[in-house]
C-alpha positions in Angstrom: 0.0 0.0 0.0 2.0 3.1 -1.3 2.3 6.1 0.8 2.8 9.5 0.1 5.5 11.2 2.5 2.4 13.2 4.1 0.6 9.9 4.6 3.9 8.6 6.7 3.0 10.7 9.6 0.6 7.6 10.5 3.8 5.7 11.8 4.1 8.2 14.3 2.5 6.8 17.1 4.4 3.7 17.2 7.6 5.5 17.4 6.4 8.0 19.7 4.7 5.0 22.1 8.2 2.5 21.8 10.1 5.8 22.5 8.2 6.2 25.6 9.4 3.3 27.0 13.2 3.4 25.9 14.9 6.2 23.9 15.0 5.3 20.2 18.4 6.6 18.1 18.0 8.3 14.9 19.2 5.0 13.1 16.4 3.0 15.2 13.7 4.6 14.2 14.8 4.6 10.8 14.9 0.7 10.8 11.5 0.6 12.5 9.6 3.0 10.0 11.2 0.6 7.3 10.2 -2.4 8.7 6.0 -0.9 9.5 5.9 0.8 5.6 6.7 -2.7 4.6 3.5 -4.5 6.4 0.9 -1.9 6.2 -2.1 -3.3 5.9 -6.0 -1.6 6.6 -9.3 -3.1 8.1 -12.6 -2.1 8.4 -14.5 -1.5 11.7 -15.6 -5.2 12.9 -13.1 -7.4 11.4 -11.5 -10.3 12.9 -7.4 -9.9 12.8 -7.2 -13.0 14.5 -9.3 -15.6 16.4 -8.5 -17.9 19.0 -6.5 -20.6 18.2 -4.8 -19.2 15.5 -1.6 -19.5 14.7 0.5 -16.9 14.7 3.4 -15.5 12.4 4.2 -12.0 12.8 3.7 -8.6 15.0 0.8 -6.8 14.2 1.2 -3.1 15.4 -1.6 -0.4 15.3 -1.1 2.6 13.7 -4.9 4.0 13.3 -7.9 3.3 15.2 -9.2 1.3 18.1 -9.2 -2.7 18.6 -9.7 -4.8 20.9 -9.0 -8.5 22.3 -11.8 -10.0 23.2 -13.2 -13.8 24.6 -16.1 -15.6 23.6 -18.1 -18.0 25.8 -19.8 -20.9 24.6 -23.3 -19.3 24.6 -22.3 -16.1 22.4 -20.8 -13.9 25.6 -17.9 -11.8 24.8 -15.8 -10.3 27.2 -13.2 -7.8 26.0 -9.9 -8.2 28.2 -8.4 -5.2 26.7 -8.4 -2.2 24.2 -5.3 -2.0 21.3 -5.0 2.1 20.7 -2.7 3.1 17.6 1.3 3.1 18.6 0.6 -0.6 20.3 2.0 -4.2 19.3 -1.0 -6.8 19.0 1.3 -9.4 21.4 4.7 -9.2 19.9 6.2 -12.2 20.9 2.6 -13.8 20.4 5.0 -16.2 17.6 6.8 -17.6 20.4 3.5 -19.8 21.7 1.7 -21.8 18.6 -1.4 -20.5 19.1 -3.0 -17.3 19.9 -5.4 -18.0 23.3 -7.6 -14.7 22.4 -9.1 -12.9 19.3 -8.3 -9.8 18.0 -10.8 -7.3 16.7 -10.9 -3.8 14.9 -14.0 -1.7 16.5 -12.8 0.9 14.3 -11.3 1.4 10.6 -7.6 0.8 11.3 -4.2 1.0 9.9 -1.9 -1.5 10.8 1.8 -2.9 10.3 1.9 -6.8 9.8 5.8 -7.5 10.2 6.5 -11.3 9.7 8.3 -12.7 12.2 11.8 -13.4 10.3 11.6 -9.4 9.7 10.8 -8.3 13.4 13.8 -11.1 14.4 16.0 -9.4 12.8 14.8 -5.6 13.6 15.5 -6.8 17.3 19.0 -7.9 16.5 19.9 -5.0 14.7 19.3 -2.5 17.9 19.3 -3.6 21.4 17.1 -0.5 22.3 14.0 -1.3 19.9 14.2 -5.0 21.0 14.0 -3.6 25.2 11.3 -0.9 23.9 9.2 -4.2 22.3 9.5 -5.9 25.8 8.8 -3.5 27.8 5.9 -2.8 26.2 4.9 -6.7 26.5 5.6 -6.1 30.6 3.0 -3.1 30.5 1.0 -4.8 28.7 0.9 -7.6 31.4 0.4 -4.6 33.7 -2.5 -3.5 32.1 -4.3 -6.7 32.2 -3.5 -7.2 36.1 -4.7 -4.1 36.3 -8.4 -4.6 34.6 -8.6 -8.2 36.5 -8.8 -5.8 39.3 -11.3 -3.4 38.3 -13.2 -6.6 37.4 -13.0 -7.9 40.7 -12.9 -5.6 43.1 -14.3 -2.2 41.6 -17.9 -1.3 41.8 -19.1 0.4 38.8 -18.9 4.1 38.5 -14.7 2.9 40.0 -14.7 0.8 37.2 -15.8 3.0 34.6 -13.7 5.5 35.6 -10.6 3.7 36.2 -11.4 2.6 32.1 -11.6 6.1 30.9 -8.6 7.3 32.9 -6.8 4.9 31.2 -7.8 5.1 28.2 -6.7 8.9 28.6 -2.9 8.0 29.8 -2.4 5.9 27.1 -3.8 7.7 24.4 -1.8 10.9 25.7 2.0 9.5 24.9 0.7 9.4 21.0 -0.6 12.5 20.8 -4.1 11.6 21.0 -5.5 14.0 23.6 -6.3 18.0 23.0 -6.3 19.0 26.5 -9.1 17.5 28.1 -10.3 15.6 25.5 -10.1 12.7 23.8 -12.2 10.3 20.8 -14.2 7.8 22.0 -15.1 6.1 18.9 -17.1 2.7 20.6 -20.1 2.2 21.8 -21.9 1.6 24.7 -22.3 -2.1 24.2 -18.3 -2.0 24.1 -17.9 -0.3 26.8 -19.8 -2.9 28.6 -18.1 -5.9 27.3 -14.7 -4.0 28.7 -16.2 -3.5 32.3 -18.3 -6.7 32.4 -21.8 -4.5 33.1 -24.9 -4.6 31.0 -25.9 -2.3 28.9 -28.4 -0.8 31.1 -26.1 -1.0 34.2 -23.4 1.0 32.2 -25.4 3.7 30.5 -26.7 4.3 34.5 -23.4 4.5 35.6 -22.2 6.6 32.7 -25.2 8.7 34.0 -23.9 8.9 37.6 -20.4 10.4 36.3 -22.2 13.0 34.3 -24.0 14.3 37.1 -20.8 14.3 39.1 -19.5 16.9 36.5 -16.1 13.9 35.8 -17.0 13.5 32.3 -18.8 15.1 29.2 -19.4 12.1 26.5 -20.4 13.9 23.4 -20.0 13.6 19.3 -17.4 10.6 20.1 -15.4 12.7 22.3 -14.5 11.8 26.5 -14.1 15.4 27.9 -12.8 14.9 31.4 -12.8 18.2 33.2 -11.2 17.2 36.3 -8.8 14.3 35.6 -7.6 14.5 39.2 -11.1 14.2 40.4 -11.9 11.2 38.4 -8.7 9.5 39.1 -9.9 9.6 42.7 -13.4 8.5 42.3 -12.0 5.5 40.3 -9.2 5.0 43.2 -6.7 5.2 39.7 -3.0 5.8 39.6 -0.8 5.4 36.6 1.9 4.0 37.5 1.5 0.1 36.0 1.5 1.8 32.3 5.5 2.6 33.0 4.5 6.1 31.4 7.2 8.5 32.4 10.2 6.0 32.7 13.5 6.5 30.9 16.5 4.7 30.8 
């Protein structure tokens, strides 16, 4: 898929997320922009990347758009375990294991890098920073899911909720993705609520409860949060597990 040199600026959140995490050379990112032009790939909104037992052969990182992983119980149930926002790897060591023990779903149009796995080997071996950026970003990712087994678990719902949109917030800010209070929110409800394990009609109360708290504004596909402090306390949130402001 040929790209003007405008068009290129899409790459940017990868480099800007993996640079995050570890300080990328000149010479890095150079190998890792060659390596993501190479694999670009686009989806529509509701397409299966992957499905459960899969097998997989390369890193897929998102460049555009939102997608999630998600699980699927016998009777039709799906529980999504996490969001994928652009500048993210889709598991990238996934190759290591023969199968893949989740699927992977756009809930947006995306943009995405498919790098076979004799390509990303080799980008690893040829700087030592972009193969400790990759694994970090596995470790956080990790994190993350500890991190939403515990809002499952132990959060009631407006915490839960909240701790969800504070951290879609913190991750989306590293790529450049939030105007000062704002950000998109491009899914819908029945996401939301297959993210925080809540009905439909459980969620759109809760959602209710945070408006009337003045913590959010949820309007034209935009999360306004006009008191990020506040609502990090009401969802008993710190940011710490998303390793955001480490350098090294």
């Amino acid at each position: 898929m040929p790209l003007s040199t405008l068009d290129r600026s899409v790459l940017e959140p990868a480099i800007r997320r993996l640079n995050t995490l570890r300080p990328l050379s000149a010479e890095a990112r150079a190998s890792l922009q060659s390596a993501l032009l190479e694999g670009l790939q686009r989806a529509g909104a509701g397409e299966d990347l992957i499905n459960e037992g899969d097998p997989v052969d390369s890193v897929r990182v998102v460049l555009s758009g939102w997608l999630c992983r998600y699980k699927t119980l016998e009777d039709g149930r799906r529980q999504i375990v996490n969001f994928i926002f652009p500048g993210e790897s889709c598991d990238a060591h996934a190759f290591l294991l023969p199968t893949l023990d989740h699927s992977i779903a756009t809930l947006t149009p995306a943009v995405y890098s498919d790098i076979k796995r004799p390509r990303f080997e080799r980008l690893m071996a040829g700087d030592p920073t972009l193969a400790e950026a990759f694994q970090c970003e596995t470790l956080v990712s990790t994190a993350i899911q500890r991190e939403w087994a515990v809002n499952l678990g132990r959060r009631v719902a407006v915490e839960r909720v909240a701790h969800l949109f504070c951290e879609i917030f913190e991750r989306l800010r590293p790529v450049g993705m939030v105007d000062r209070s704002s950000c998109i929110m491009p899914v819908t409800q029945m996401d939301l609520a297959d993210a925080t394990g809540l009905s439909v009609v459980h969620l759109n109360r809760t959602l209710q409860e945070l408006r009337a708290a003045s913590l959010i504004v949820l309007r034209d596909r935009t999360l306004t949060i006009p008191d990020l402090d506040a609502l990090k306390v009401a969802a008993l949130y710190s940011p710490s597990y998303l390793q955001l402001y480490r350098r090294g």
